[in-house]
N, C-alpha and C positions, 0 to 999 in steps of 0.2 A: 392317186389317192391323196398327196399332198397342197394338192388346187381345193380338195374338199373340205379340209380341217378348218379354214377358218369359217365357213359356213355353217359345219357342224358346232364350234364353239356359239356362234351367235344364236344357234337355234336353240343353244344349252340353255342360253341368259339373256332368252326371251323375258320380258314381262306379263306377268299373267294375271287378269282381273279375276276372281271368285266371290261370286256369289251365294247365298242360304237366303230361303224365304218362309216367311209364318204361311200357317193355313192357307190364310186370307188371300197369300201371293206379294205382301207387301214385303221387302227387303230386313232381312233379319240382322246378316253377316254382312261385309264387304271387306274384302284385301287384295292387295296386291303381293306374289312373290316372283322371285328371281331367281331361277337357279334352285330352288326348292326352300326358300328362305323368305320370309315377311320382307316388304320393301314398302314406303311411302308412308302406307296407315292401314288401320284394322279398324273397322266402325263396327259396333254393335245399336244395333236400335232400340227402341221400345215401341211396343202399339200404341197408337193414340196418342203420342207425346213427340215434339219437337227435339226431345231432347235425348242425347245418342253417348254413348264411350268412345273416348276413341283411342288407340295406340298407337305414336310417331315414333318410325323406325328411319335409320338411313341406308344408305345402298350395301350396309355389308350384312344387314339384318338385326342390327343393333338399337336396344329399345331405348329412346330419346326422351320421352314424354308419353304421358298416360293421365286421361281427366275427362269430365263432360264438355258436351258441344250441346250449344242449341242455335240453330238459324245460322249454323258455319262461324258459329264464335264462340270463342272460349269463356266457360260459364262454370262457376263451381271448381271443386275439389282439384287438385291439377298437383303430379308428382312430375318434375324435372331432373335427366340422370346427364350429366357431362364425363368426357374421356377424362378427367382426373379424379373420378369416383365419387363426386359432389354429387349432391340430392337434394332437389328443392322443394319445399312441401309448402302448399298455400291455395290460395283460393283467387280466383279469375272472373271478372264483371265484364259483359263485353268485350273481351279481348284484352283487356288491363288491368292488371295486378293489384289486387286491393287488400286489406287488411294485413292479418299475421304472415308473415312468412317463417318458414326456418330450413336452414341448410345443413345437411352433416359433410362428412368425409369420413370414410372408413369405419362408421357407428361411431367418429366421436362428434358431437357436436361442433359446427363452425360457424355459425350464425344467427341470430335471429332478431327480427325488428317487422316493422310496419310500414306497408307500401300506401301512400294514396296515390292516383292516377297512374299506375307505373311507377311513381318517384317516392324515395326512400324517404319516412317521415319521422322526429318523433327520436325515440331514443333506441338506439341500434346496440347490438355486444357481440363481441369477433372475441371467439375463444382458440387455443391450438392446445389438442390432447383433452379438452375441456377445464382448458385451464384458462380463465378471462383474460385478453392478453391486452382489448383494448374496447371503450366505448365510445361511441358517438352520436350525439344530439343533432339530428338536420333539420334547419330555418327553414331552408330552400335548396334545391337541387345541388347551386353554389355553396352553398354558406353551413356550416356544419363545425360545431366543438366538440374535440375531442380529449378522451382523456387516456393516458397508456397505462399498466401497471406491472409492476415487477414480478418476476418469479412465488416471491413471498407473499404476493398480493396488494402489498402499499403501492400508491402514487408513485409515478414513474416521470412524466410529464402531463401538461393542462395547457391547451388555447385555440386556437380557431384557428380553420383554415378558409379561403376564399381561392375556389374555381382551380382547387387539391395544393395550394399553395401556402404554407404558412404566413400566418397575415394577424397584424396586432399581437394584445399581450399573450405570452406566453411564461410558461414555470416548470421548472424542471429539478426532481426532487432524488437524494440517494434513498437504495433501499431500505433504510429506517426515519424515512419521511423524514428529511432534510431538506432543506430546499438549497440548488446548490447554483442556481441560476434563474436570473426574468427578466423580463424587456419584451421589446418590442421587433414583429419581423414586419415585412415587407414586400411583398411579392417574392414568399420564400427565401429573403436573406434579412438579417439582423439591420435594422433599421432603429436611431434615436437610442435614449437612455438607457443605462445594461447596468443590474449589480451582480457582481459574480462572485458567491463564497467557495467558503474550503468544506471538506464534507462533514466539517462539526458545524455548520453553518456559521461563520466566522466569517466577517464582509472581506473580501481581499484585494478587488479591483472593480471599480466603477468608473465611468463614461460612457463617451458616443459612438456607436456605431452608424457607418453609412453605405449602405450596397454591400452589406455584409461586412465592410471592413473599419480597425478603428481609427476614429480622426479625432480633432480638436484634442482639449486637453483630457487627460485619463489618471483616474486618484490611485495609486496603490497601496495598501495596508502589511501589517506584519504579520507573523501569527496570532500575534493577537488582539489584533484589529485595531492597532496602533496606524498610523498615518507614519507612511514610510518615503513615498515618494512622489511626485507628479511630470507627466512629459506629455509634451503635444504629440500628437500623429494625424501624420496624414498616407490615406490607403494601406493604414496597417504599418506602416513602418515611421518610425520616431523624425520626427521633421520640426525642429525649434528646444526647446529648453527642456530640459529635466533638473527639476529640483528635489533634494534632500534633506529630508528632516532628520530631527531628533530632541523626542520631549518637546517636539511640536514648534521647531526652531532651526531655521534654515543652515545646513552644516557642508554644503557642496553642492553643485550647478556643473551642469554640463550642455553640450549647443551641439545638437545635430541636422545633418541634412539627408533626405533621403535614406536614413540608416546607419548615413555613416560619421561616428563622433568628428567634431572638428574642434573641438576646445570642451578645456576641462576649469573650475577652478574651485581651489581647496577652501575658500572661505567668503563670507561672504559680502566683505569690501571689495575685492578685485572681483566677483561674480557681478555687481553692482555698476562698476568703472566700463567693465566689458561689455554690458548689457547696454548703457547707455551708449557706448561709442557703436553697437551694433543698430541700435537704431536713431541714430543722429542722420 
């Protein structure tokens, strides 16, 4: 009896073709089940028309997709279900996606924009809870500006991405539309000239970034946007002089390498004497 059981199983979860026909003889119905369950697709026909329903199931009898077919491609109306409860609603031209699309999750809205050829065109909005969390304008497949927003609904950040990678100017704002950062990226890291304020939008540090880190020389301000210091860097850490204002007047000087201080001086006579013997 136990040499039979797996024969018996396979004959369980056979697949089975079903047919239905009009009057006429011509095919009405077609599906396939397994096990006693839809598997592959469900066609419905019309008389006289090319043009069919169809229902995409997968092997556990789970419904995929549902929309017209005409001549074995996708044509018209077309609802899309994925295992994270997403739902795509839209319309299909030969087998690629054209116009409105819109996506939910759980009834709340998650998407909706405009496809040409298959590729996302035009101005897009990505909501969570249907709450707008972020929009996007796409050029080209590549190329797409984005913009994110806060809980509260204001400006959050603003700038482009190229091939999903932040690239060129970007902005970056607190939740009562401040601006609290802008510059320039790079193949997704901080690239060229960066001003960076405080959240009352007050300038507090400007210069260069490169490969994401800061080099060359870099201006720092006070609270209140008084001119406080300057230091070279190189790869993010302090590499050459840093100098010290006050009322816009050189008041201490200090000389690093690598990070690490090597000289101090309190005034600006001996800052002067040292700086010249350092580079003589």
């Amino acid at each position: 009896m136990l040499l039979l059981l797996p024969f018996i199983v396979n004959a369980q979860q056979k697949e089975v073709l079903h047919q239905e026909y009009f009057k006429d003889g011509c095919v009405q119905h077609e599906w396939y089940t397994n096990n006693n369950h839809p598997i592959k697709y469900w066609k419905t026909f019309t008389q006289d028309s090319p043009d069919y329903y169809q229902r995409n199931y997968n092997q556990q009898g789970n419904l995929i997709a549902e929309g017209w077919m005409s001549h074995q491609q996708k044509k018209g109306f077309w609802i899309e279900y994925s295992k994270n409860h997403s739902i795509g609603k839209g319309h299909y031209k030969n087998n690629i996606k054209e116009g409105l699309w819109e996506y939910t999750n759980k009834n709340h809205l998650d998407s909706v924009g405009n496809y040409k050829s298959n590729q996302k065109i035009g101005s897009w909005e990505y909501y969570k809870n249907d709450q707008l969390i972020y929009q996007r304008e796409y050029h080209n497949p590549a190329k797409f500006h984005e913009k994110t927003y806060h809980l509260n609904g204001k400006l959050k950040t603003q700038g482009w991405y190229v091939n999903n990678l932040k690239h060129d100017f970007w902005e970056f704002y607190t939740n009562h539309n401040i601006i609290i950062a802008s510059g320039n990226f790079k193949n997704g890291k901080k690239d060229g000239y960066w001003h960076l304020f405080s959240d009352k939008g007050i300038l507090v540090e400007e210069g260069n970034f490169k490969d994401g880190k800061k080099n060359n020389w870099w201006i720092f301000f006070n609270s209140l946007g008084k001119l406080s210091h300057k230091c070279e860097f190189k790869e993010n850490l302090k590499n050459g002089y840093c100098i010290y204002y006050k009322k816009n007047k050189i008041i201490k000087g200090q000389y690093f390498q690598k990070g690490v201080q090597k000289n101090e001086w309190s005034d600006w006579n001996s800052y002067r004497k040292d700086h010249l013997k350092i580079h003589e």
